[in-house]
N, C-alpha and C positions, 0 to 999 in steps of 0.2 A: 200807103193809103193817104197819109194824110201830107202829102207831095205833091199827088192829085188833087184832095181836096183845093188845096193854095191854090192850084192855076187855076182850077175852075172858076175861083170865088173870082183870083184875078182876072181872066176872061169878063166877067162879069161888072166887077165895080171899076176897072179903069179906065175906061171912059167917062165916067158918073166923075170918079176925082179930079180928073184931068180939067175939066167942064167946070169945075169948082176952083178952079185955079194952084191945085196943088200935084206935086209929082206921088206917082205911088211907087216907094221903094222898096217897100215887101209883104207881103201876106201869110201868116206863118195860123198855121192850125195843130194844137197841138194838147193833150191830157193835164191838167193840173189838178191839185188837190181839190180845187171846189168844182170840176168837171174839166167837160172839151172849153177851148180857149178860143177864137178866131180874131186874131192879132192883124190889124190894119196897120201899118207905119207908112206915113205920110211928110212930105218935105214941101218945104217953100223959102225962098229966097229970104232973108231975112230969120229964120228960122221960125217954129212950130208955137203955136198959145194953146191952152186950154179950149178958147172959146173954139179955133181950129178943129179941134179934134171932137168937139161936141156938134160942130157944125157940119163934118163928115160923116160923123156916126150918123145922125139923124137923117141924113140924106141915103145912105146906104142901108138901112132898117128896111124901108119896104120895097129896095129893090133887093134885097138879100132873103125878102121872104117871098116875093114873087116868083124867083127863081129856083130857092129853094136850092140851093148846094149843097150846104151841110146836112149829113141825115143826123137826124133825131136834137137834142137839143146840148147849145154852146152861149156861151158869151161872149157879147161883141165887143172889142176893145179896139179904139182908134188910140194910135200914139206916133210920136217923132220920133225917129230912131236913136235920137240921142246923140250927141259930139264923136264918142269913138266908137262910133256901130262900125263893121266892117263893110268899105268896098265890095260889090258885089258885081258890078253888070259894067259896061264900057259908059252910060248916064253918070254914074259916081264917077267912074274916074276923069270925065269931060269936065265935072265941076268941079275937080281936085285939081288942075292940072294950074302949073306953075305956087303949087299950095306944097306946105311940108306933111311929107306920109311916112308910115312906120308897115316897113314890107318884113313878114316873116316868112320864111322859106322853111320848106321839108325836109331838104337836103342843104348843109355848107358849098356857096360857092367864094372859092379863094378862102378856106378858111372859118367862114361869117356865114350865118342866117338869119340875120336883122341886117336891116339898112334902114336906115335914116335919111330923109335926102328931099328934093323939090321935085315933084312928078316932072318931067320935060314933055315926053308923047308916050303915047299908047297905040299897039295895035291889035289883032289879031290872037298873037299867038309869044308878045314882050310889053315888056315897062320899060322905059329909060327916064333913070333919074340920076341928080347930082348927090352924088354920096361919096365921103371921105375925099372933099376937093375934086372929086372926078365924077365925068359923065361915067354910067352903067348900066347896060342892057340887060334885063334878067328875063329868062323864059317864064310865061306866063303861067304854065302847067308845074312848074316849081315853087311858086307863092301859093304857099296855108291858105296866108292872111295880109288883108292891107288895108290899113286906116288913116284916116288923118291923122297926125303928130301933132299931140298934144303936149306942152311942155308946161311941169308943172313947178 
């Protein structure tokens, strides 16, 4: 249900963000202690402000109540995804590319289920990045997870 929820809402406000100059990278609806939560995460080149997210909030309030998605009552929260949110859609990996990422795999291939490496291309259905000195194509339906590499 609340799977559904997110696309609806997405259906809905990503045009409105888009139109405000920012990417919409996820919309997540979900139960927290103080109620239902309706999670907006939003991106823009140069990264995300406060004033940002207060300035999308406001603009999606009365289209989110015109529409009415969510039943009964949630809280809206606009926010940037943050440095190591995970890659999700082939938009993050387009921005990542020639950037350092941290691929975790389900299963060991050669061994290894972390790689380390500089995205090279994306397609379909692999990744190929430089990892341990060498080019590596990994199938795409064996990555968990992929985020930017962050080195601390």
């Amino acid at each position: 249900m609340s799977k559904k929820i997110a696309g609806a809402v997405r259906a809905i406000i990503e045009p409105a963000v888009t139109e405000l100059g920012y990417d919409l990278v996820d919309v997540e609806y979900r139960r927290e202690a103080m109620g239902y939560v309706l999670t907006v995460y939003i991106d823009k080149r140069g990264g995300v402000t406060l004033d940002d997210c207060e300035r999308v909030s406001v603009a999606l309030d009365p289209l989110l109540d015109a529409h009415d998605p969510v039943p009964g009552s949630y809280y809206l929260s606009v926010s940037s995804p943050g440095l190591d949110r995970p890659l999700k859609n082939d938009a993050d990996l387009q921005r990542h590319l020639g950037k350092m990422v941290d691929v975790r795999l389900y299963k060991p291939v050669e061994r290894c289920k972390i790689f380390v490496g500089t995205l090279l291309a994306f397609d379909e259905g692999t990744l190929t990045l430089t990892a341990g000195g060498r080019a590596r194509t990994l199938n795409r339906r064996d990555v968990a997870c992929i985020k930017p590499y962050i080195e601390i």
